[in-house]
C-alpha positions, 0 to 999 in steps of 0.5 A, spaced: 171 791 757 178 790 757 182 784 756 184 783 764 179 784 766 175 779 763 173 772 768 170 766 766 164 769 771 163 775 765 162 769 760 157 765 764 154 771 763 156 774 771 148 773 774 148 767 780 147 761 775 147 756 781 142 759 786 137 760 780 139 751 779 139 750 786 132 746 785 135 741 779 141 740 784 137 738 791 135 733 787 142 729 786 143 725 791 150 727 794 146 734 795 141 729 798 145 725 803 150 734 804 142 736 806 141 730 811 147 729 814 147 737 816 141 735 819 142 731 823 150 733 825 148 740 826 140 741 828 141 749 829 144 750 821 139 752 817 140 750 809 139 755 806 145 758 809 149 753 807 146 754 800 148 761 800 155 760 801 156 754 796 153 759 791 157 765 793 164 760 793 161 758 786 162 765 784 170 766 786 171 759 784 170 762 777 173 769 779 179 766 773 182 771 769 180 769 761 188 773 760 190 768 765 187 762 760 189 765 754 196 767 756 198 760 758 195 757 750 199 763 747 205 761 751 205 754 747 205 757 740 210 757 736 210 764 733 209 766 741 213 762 744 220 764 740 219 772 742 218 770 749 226 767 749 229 773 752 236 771 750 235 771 743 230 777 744 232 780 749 229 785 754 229 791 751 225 790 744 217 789 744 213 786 739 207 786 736 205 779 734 198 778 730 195 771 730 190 767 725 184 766 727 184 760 731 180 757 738 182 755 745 179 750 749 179 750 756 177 745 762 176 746 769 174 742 775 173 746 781 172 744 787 168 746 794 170 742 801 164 742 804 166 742 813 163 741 819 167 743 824 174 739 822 169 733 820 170 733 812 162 732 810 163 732 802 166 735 795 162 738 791 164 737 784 164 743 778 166 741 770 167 748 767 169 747 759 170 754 755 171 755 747 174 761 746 174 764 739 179 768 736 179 774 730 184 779 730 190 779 736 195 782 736 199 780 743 204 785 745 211 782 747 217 783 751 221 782 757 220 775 756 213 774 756 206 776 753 204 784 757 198 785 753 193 784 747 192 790 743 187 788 738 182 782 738 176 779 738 172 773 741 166 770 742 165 764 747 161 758 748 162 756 755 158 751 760 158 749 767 156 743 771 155 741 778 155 734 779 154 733 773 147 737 773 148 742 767 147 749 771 148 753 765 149 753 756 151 758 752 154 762 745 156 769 747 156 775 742 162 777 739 166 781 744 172 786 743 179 787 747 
């Protein structure tokens, strides 16, 4: 798969892993008291409805990019950071930077506002935490900033919670860019 194409759903093994631990969250009670508020604000809403589409917006909360993450921790490297200095490199050079093996971590919190009409009912909390593993990259820069990777490997250890719940664990195997 190509390196900008990667998301943080393609680590989390891209299946619908919140409506499969649906169950695990109704048993929490800010899904309880979500539930039961609906109920008897809005008679006609079926729940399932809205479990559906707190599941679909999951899926776009983790539609981020893994170039986006990696490039902001790159960027803050030293032996990156210097040839993003366009005074000093310019704009006309492009270089080939390889770095050592080394790990970026990454915490996300997204969130889900959960309305009825105007009234704000609640705030579904997500914890996102990402080990990225890398071997062999080579960035490519110019013009001031990182344009690509052209060579690498990573292997990743990813979780997501929600409200606390852990809805998903996991090592990835070993992936090329």
């Amino acid at each position: 798969m190509k390196y900008e194409e990667i998301t943080i759903n393609h680590l989390l093994g891209e299946n619908n892993i919140f409506s499969e631990k649906f169950s695990a969250l109704e048993k929490n009670a800010k899904f309880d008291n979500l539930k039961q508020e609906i109920k008897r604000k809005e008679k006609i809403f079926q729940w399932q409805k809205i479990q559906d589409e707190i599941s679909e917006n999951c899926t776009k909360l983790l539609n981020v990019p893994l170039k986006t993450i990696l490039e902001k921790a790159w960027e803050k490297y030293e032996e990156v950071s210097q040839y993003l200095d366009m005074e000093k490199y310019g704009d006309e050079n492009t270089f080939l930077i390889p770095l050592v093996e080394h790990t970026v971590v990454s915490e996300h919190h997204p969130k889900i506002e959960v309305n009825l009409g105007e009234m704000h009912l609640a705030t579904i909390d997500f914890d996102v935490h990402l080990e990225l593993i890398l071997k062999g990259v080579v960035l490519k820069i110019g013009q001031g900033k990182i344009q690509g990777v052209n060579a690498g490997k990573c292997k990743s250890k990813a979780s997501l919670s929600c409200e606390e719940v852990l809805l998903f664990e996991d090592e990835s195997r070993e992936f090329e860019f």
